[in-house]
N, C-alpha and C positions, 0 to 999 in steps of 0.2 A: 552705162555707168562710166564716170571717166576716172581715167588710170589713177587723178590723185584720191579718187575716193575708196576705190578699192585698194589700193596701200591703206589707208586710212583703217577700213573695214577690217583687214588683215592684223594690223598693230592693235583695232579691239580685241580679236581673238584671245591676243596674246595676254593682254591684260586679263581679260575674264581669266584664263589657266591661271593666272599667276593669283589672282582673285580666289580662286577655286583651292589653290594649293594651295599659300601660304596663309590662310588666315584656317584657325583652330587649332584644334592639339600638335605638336610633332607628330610624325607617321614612326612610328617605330619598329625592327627588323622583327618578321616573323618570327615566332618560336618556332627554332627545329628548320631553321632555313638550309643548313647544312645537310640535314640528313635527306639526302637524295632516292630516287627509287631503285637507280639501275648500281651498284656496287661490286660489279661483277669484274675479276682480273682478266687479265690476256696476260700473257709470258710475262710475268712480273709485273706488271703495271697494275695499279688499285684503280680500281672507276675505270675502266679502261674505257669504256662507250664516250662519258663524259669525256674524259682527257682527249682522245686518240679526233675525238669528233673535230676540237680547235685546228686543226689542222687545215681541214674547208678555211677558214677563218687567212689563214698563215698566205695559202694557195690561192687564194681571190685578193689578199691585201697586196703581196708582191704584183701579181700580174696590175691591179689596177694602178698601183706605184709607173709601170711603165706606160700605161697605155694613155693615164691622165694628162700626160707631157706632148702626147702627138697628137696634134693638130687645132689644139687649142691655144689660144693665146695664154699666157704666162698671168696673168693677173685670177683667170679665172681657173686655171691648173693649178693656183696657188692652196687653195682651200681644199682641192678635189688630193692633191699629192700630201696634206696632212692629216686627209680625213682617211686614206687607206692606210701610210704608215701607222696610225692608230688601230685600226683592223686588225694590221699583222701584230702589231702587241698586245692585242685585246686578247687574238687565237696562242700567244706564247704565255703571258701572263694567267687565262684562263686553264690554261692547261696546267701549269703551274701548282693553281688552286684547289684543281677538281682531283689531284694525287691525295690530297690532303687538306680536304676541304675546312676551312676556320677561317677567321675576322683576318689575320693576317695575309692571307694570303689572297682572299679576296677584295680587299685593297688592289691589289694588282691586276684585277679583273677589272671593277670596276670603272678605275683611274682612267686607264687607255677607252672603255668604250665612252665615258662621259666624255671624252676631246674628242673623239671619231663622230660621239653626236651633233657635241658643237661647230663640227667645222663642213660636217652635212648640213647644217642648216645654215651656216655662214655661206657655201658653196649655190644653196638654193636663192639666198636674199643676193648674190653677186650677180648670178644667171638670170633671175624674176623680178628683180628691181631696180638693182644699178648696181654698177661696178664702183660706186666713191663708197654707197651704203655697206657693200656686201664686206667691203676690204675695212672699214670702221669697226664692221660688229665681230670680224675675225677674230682679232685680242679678248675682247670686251666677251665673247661666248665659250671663248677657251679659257678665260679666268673664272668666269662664273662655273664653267662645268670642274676646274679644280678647288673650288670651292662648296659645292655643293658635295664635293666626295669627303672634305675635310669634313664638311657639316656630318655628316651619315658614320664617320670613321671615330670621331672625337666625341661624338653628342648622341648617338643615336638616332639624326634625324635625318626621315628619306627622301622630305616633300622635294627639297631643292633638286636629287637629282630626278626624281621622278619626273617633276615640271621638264628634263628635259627632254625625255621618253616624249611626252604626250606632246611637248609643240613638233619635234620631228614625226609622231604618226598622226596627230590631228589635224597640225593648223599649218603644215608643208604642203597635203593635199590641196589645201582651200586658196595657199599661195598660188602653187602651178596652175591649176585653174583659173583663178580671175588674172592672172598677170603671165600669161603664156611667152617664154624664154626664147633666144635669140634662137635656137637649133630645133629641128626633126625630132624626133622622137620622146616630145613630149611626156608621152603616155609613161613613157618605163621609170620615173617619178613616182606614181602612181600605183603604180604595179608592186618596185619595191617595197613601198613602203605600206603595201597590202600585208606583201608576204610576210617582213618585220611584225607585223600586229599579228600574223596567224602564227609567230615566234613568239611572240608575249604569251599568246593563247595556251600553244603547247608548253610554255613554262610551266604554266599554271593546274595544267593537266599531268604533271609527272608523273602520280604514281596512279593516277585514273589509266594511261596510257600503257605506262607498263603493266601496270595488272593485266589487262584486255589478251596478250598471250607474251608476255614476257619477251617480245621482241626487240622493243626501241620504247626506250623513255621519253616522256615528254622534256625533259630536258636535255636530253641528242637529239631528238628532234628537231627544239628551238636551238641550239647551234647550227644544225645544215640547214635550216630555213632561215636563221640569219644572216649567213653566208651566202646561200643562195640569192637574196635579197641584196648582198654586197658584190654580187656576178652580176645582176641585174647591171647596177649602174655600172659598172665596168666595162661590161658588152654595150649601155649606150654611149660611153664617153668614144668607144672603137667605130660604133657604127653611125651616128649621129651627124649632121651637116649640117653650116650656116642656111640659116631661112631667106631663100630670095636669092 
């Protein structure tokens, strides 16, 4: 298949999501989204498992802040160095939130990770398509993801940012695949952004999880495997080589 058809291929995808989301009712915030499973203090702290977990978050966004800068050229460091400072505010702001979990403060959660999605997927179209495309959609994906947080904060409605959830774990895969990126290690694209979806999973299992022996909730859990998933591309921006 040649390369302009598999772009081609890739921009349906994108469409069908967007096909898929935004046409029928608003998605509106779960009832009882707030009320979490694990609620347990540490030396003063409320939620402390929740809170204290952001921290992974804080620890992978700084290192990757540094490491995105060596060795890669500046154009493509550009998306990778906005997509971790959003990380680390994703782990300060969530933390934030999860003291005292409510609409307001989860604003502040959301915000920073909706720009760390946009600018991971802007960082994927610079590396897997071209560098004029990747540096076009950078603006254009970090307005839409502050926009989709307005949507969800003023309206109750979730599609826009969910749409952005599902093109970074569905249709990034299908990118790095049919359009394979200037560098080595490939794979850990892939990997990441496995571990993220098994981060969604455990969201969704919170209090299944912590019931099972009141160890770790599924949402501490999805913080260290989102983190972990943000080590991932860290450790390939470090270990990673031009091809050929």
């Amino acid at each position: 298949m040649r390369r302009d058809a598999r772009i081609r291929l890739v921009a349906s995808a994108v469409v069908v999501v967007a096909i898929l989301m935004f046409t029928g009712q608003p998605w509106q915030p779960a009832a009882g989204y707030h009320a979490f499973a694990d609620t347990r203090p540490l030396a003063g702290i409320p939620n402390a498992a929740n809170v204290l977990s952001n921290l992974a978050f804080v620890l992978v966004g700084l290192t990757g802040m540094r490491l995105c800068w060596q060795g890669n050229p500046r154009a493509h460091a550009l998306p990778w160095s906005l997509f971790f400072c959003a990380v680390t505010l994703t782990g300060l702001g969530s933390a934030i939130y999860h003291i005292a979990p409510a609409d307001e403060g989860l604003l502040w959660d959301r915000l920073p990770l909706g720009l760390a999605l946009a600018a991971f997927i802007a960082a994927a179209v610079t590396e897997h398509v071209g560098l004029r495309e990747g540096l076009l959609s950078l603006p254009v994906l970090l307005l839409y993801a502050l926009l989709s947080v307005v949507a969800w904060y003023s309206i109750g409605d979730l599609r826009y940012y969910v749409a952005l959830q599902v093109v970074a774990i569905v249709v990034i895969p299908v990118l790095c695949a049919l359009l394979p990126g200037p560098y080595t290690r490939g794979r850990d694209w892939t990997i990441a952004v496995g571990i993220y979806g098994g981060a969604k999973i455990a969201e969704i299992c919170d209090q299944t999880l912590y019931a099972a022996g009141h160890i770790i909730s599924g949402h501490t859990l999805k913080h260290l495997l989102a983190a972990l998933a943000v080590g991932i591309l860290a450790r390939m921006l470090r270990l990673r080589l031009p091809k050929g």
